[in-house]
N, C-alpha and C positions, 0 to 999 in steps of 0.2 A: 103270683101274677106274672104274666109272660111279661115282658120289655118290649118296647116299641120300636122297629129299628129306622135309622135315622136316612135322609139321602132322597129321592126324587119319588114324587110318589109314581103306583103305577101305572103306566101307560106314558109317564112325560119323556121328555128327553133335550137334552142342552140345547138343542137348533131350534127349538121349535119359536116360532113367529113372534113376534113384539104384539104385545096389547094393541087393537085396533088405535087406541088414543097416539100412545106412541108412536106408531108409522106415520099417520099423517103428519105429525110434526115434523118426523127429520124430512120426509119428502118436498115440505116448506121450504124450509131451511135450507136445503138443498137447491131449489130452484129461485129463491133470494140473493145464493150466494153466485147462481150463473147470471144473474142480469144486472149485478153489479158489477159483475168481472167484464161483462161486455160493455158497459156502459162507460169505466174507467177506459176501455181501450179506444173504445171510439172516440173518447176528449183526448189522450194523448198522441194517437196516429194521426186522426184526420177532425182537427180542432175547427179548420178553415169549413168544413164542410158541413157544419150542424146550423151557419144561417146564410141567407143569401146575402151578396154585399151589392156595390156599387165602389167605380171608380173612379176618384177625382184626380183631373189633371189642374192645369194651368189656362183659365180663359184668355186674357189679355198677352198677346204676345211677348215672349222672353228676345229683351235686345241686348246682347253682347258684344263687346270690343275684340277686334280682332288677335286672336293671341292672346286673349284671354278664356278659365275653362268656364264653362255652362254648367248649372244645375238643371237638371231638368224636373221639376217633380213629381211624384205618386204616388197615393195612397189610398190605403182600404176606408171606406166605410160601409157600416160599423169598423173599429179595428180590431181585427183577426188575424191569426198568427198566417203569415207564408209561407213558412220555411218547408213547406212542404207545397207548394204551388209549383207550376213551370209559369216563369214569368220573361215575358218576350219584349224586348224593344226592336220598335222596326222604321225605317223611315217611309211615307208617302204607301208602299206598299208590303205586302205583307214576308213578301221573300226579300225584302231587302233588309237583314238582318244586321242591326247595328250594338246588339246584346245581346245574349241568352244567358236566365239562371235553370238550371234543368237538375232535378233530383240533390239539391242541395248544393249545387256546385256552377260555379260560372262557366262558360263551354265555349270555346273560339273557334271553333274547326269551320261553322260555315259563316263567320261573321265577316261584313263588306270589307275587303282590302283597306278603303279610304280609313276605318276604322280601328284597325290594329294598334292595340299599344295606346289608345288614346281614350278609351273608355273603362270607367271606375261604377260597379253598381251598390251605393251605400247601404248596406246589412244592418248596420245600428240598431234601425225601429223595423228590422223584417218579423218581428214579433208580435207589433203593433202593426203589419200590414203597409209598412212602406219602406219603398225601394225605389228612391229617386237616385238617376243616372247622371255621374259628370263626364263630360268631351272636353278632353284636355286639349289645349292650343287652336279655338276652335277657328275655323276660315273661310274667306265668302262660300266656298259648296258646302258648308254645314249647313245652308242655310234652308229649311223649310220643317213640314208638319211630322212631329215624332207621335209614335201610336204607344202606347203604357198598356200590353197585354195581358192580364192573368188569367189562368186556366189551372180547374181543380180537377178537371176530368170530366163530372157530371155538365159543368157548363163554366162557360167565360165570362168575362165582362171587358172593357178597354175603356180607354181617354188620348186625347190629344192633349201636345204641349208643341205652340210654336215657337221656333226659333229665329230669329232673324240676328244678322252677322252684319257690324256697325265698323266703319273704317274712315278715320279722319286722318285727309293727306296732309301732306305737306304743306306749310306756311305758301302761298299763290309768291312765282319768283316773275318779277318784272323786266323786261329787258328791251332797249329798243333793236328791232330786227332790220328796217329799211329805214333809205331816205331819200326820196326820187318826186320829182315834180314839184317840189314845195308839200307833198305829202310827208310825213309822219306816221311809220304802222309803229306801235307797241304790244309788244305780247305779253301775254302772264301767263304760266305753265306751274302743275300742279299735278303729282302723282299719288297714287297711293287711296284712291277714293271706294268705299262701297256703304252702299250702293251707287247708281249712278247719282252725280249731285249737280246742284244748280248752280250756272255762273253768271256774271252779270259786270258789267264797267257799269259805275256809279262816277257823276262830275265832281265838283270842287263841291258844288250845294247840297250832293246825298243822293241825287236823281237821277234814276237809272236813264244810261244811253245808249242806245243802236249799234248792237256791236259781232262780231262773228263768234261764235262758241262750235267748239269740236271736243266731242267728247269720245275717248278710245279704249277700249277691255284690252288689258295683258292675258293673251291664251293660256297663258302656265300660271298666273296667279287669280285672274280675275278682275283684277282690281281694274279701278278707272283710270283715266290720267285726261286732264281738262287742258286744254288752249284755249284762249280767248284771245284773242284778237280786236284791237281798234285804231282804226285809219281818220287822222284829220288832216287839217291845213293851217287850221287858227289854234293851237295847242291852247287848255284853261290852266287854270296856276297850278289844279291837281286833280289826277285820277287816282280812283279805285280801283281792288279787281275784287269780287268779293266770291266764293265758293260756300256751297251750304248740302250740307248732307242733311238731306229731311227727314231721315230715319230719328236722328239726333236731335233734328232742331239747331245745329250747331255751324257758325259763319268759321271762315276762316279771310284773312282781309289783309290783302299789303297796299299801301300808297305810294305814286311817286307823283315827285313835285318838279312844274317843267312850265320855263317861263323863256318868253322871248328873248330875252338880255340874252340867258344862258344860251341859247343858241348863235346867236348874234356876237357874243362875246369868240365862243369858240371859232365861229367864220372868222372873225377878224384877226384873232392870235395865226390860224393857220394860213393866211393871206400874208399878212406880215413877216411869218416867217419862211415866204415862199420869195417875198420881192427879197429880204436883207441876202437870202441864199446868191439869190440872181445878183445883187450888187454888189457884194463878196467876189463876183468871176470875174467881170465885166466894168468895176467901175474900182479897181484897187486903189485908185488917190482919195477915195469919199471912206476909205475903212474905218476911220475913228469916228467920224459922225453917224456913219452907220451901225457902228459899234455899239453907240450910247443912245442910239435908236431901240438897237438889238433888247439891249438890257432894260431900257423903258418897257417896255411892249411888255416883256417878260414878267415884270414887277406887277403889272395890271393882273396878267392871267394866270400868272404859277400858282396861286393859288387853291379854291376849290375845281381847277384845270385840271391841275396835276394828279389832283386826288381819282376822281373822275375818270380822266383817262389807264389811273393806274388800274383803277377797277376793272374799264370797260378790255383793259389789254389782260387783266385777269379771265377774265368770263370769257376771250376769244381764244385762250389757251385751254378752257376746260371744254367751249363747247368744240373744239377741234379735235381734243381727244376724244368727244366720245364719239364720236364718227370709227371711231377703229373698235367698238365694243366686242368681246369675244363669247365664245360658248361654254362658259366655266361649269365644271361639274363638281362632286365632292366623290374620293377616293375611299370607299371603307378599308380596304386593305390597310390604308395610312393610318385610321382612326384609332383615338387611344381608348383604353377598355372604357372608361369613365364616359365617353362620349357617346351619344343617341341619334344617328343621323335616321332622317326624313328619309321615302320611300322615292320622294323625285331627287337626291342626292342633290338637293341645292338647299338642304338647311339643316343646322347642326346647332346642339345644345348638352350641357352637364345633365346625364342622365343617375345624377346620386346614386350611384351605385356602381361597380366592378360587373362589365357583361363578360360571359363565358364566348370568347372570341378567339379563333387559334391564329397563335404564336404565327408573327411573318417577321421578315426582316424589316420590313419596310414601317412598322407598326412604331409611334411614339409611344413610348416606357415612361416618361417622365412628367413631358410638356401634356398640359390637355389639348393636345391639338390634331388636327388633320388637314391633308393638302387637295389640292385640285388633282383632278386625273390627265390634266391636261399639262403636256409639258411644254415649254417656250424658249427657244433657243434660236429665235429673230422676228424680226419685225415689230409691231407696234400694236398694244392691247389695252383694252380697258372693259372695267369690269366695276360695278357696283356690288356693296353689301348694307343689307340695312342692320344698323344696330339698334334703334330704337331707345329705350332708357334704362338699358344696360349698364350696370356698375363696373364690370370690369369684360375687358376683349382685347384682342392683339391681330393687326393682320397685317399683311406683306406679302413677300416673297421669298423664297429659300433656295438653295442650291441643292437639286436635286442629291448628290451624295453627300449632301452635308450630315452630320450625326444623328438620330432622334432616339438614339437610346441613353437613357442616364441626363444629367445636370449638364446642361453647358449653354454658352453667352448666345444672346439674341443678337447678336452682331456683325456686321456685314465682314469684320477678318475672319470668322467662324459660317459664313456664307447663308446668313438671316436679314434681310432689308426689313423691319418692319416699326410700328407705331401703337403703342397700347394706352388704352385706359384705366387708371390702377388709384383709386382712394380719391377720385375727383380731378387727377391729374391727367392729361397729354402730355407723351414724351416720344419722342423716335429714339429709338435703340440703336443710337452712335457710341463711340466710343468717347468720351465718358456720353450719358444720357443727353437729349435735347428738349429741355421745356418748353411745350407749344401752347400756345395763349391764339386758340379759333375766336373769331367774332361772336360766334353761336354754338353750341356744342352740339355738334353734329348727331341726327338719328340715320343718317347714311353715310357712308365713305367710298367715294371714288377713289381706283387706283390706277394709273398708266403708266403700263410699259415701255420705252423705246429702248427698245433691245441695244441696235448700233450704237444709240448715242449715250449706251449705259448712266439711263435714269429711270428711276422709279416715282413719279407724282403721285400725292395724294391729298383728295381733296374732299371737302363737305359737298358731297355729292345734291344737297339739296339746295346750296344758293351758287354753286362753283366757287366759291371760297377754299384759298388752296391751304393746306393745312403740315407739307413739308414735302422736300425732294431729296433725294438721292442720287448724286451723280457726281462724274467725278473719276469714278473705278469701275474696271471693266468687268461683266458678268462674268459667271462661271458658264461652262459651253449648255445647258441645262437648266431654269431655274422653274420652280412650280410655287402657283398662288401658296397662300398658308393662312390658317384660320384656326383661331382660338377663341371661345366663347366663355374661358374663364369659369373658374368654380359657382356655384352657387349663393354662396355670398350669404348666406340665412335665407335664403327666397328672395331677395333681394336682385340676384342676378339670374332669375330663372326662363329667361327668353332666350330664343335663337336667334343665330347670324343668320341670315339666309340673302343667297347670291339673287338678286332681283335683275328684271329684263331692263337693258337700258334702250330705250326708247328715243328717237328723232322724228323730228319734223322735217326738217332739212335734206335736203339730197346729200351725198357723201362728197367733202371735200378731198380736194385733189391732194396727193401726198409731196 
């Protein structure tokens, strides 16, 4: 019998076609495994885009203290991942560009000046669709409607969040200004206000009285600054001044208590001591009984007299300096790396961290500090800073070639006038230190210059309460403000000095 031989029978051949059964399958298969590969890709590129959403902001307006940062917030719903969205913050309108997130990355190139350096956009929950915005150090032109943009390409959505920017002045400072006819004007003055606020003279019984209010915007900061004014003839035993920011709901209220005696009293001490004067010239055999005249009278009134007038000769020395107010600026050249100065060079703060700043001579190495651009080498200046609730600060005056590189004394043989706050303590920087015990502790510091008469005042710029002098020793030919805003403290010391406008009512006195 022949054998069979083994191998493909005839006519087939290795290529040939898959069983109908079989091709349909893999062709399945095939087209299963391309509509899950696109389907994976679509949830991980563009996650945001498989539903429509909606934007929540903030309905009820956001009130913040001044110099303090703003949250603003926003988010997705549903929540859907961003991080692939462009998301826009804008104020009032749409080119006024106060953030941008673009292709996963924050982008400053066309954001508003006002805004530089002072905006943080929170990525945390960009996963969950939200990316609320903080404005560090925020101030009254912060104040209006922010827009919360997202945009996926296909379409947008947006929300508002308002801001409004809350500022409580200074304690109302009382003072009497005239005294002509048997009238009495008293004033009360008050800086530091926003929005504009309400004033008001309240009597002895709580009831409001008839009274003049002038209320003034500072052009470079905004802020208010309140006078009020009230004129009688019959003085009641007490007034009020009372101020109120309505943003806040919140008074601020000094009293002063004013009684006829004390008037009456003081007419008679300075009577008395006008005739003893006159009989001192004119009647020298009457000098012993005039004598014990002298010291009677004295014994009456040296008392709350003496105090009284020590004050009011306080308050005529501050408010005479500030009639010389000057134009102080802040010097970045001066500035040490550690320090963040403001874009109006009138306000300066520890920026945690070392800036890439080139090397000058003029730059402090050591001290955190920076000077005025202005130099002063005569006549007579005054200048304000607010320090606000600052833990620790130093300010003064230096001699222009005095040292600022490296460790060395704050004091005036080393060519430093100045007065810091350090662990709760006031001291001026004499040789050895000076422990100053203020009435109040100061959130402003006045400082005056009189060149000739080589002294430096400094005072609680908010009641005129004087706070220490220097004088004594002659300047160097050169001296410039100086300003230290002290480390950070834990966040404890995280606010700025900044040189504020010093403001009168008064015409300028005569020099």
């Amino acid at each position: 019998m022949r054998g069979q031989m083994s191998g493909p029978s005839p006519g087939s051949h290795p290529l040939s076609p898959l069983p109908v059964g079989a091709a349909e399958i893999l062709k399945s298969t095939i087209l299963r495994i391309n509509l899950y590969t696109l389907i994976l890709i679509l949830l991980k590129v563009a996650p945001s885009l498989q539903v429509r959403f909606s934007v929540i902001g903030l309905d009820p307006p956001l009130v913040i203290l001044l110099g303090e940062d703003a949250v603003l917030p926003c988010h997705l719903s549903p929540q859907i991942n961003a991080e692939n969205m462009t998301i826009r913050w804008f104020k009032s309108k749409y080119q006024n560009l106060v953030h941008l997130y673009q292709n996963r990355e924050d982008r400053f190139e066309k954001q508003m000046a006002e805004y530089r350096s002072r905006t943080t956009l929170i990525k945390d929950g960009i996963e969950a669709g939200s990316v609320s915005l903080i404005i560090h150090d925020v101030q009254p032109s912060d104040s209006g409607l922010y827009t919360c943009f997202y945009d996926t390409g296909p379409f947008y959505e947006e929300a508002g969040v308002e801001l409004k920017v809350a500022a409580l002045g200074s304690k109302p400072h009382i003072y009497l200004e005239d005294l002509q006819n048997g009238e009495i004007r008293v004033v009360c003055g008050s800086p530091g206000w926003y929005p504009e606020p309400e004033a008001q003279w309240k009597d002895d019984s709580g009831k409001n009285i008839s009274s003049s209010v002038e209320v003034k915007a500072a052009n470079d900061t905004l802020l208010f600054h309140v006078k009020a004014t009230y004129i009688f003839s019959g003085p009641p035993s007490a007034l009020s001044c009372c101020i109120r920011n309505p943003l806040l709901a919140e008074w601020k209220q000094s009293t002063v208590h004013i009684r006829d005696v004390f008037f009456q009293r003081i007419s008679s001490c300075i009577l008395s001591r006008l005739l003893i004067s006159a009989s001192f010239t004119v009647l020298g055999i009457l000098l012993i009984s005039w004598t014990f005249y002298f010291f009677n009278e004295q014994r009456k009134c040296s008392g709350n007299l003496s105090e009284k007038l020590g004050k009011l000769l306080e308050e005529i020395d501050w408010t005479r300096a500030r009639h010389f107010r000057a134009a102080v600026t802040l010097d970045p050249d001066t500035s040490h790396r550690w320090l963040l100065l403001f874009e109006d060079e009138r306000s300066v703060r520890d920026g945690n961290k070392a800036q890439d700043l080139p090397d000058t001579p003029q730059r402090f190495t050591f001290y955190n500090a920076v000077l005025a651009r202005e130099g002063l080498s005569s006549g007579r200046h005054y200048w304000e800073v607010e320090v606000g609730d600052k833990t620790r600060w130093t300010l003064g005056v230096c001699d222009e070639a005095a040292s600022r590189n490296g460790w060395g004394r704050l004091a005036p043989e080393d060519g430093y006038w100045t007065v810091w706050l350090r662990e709760g303590e006031y001291k001026a920087l004499t040789s050895p230190p000076t422990l100053l015990t203020p009435r109040v502790p100061p959130r402003a510091v006045g400082l005056f210059l009189d060149y000739e008469a080589g002294r430096l005042s400094i005072y609680n710029a908010d009641d005129g309460s004087p706070l220490f002098s220097f004088s004594g020793a002659p300047f160097s030919p050169t001296l410039r403000p100086y300003f230290n805003p002290g480390f950070r403290d834990g966040g404890r010391n995280a606010g700025a000095l900044r040189i504020r406008s010093v403001t009168r009512w008064e015409e300028p006195l005569s020099s």
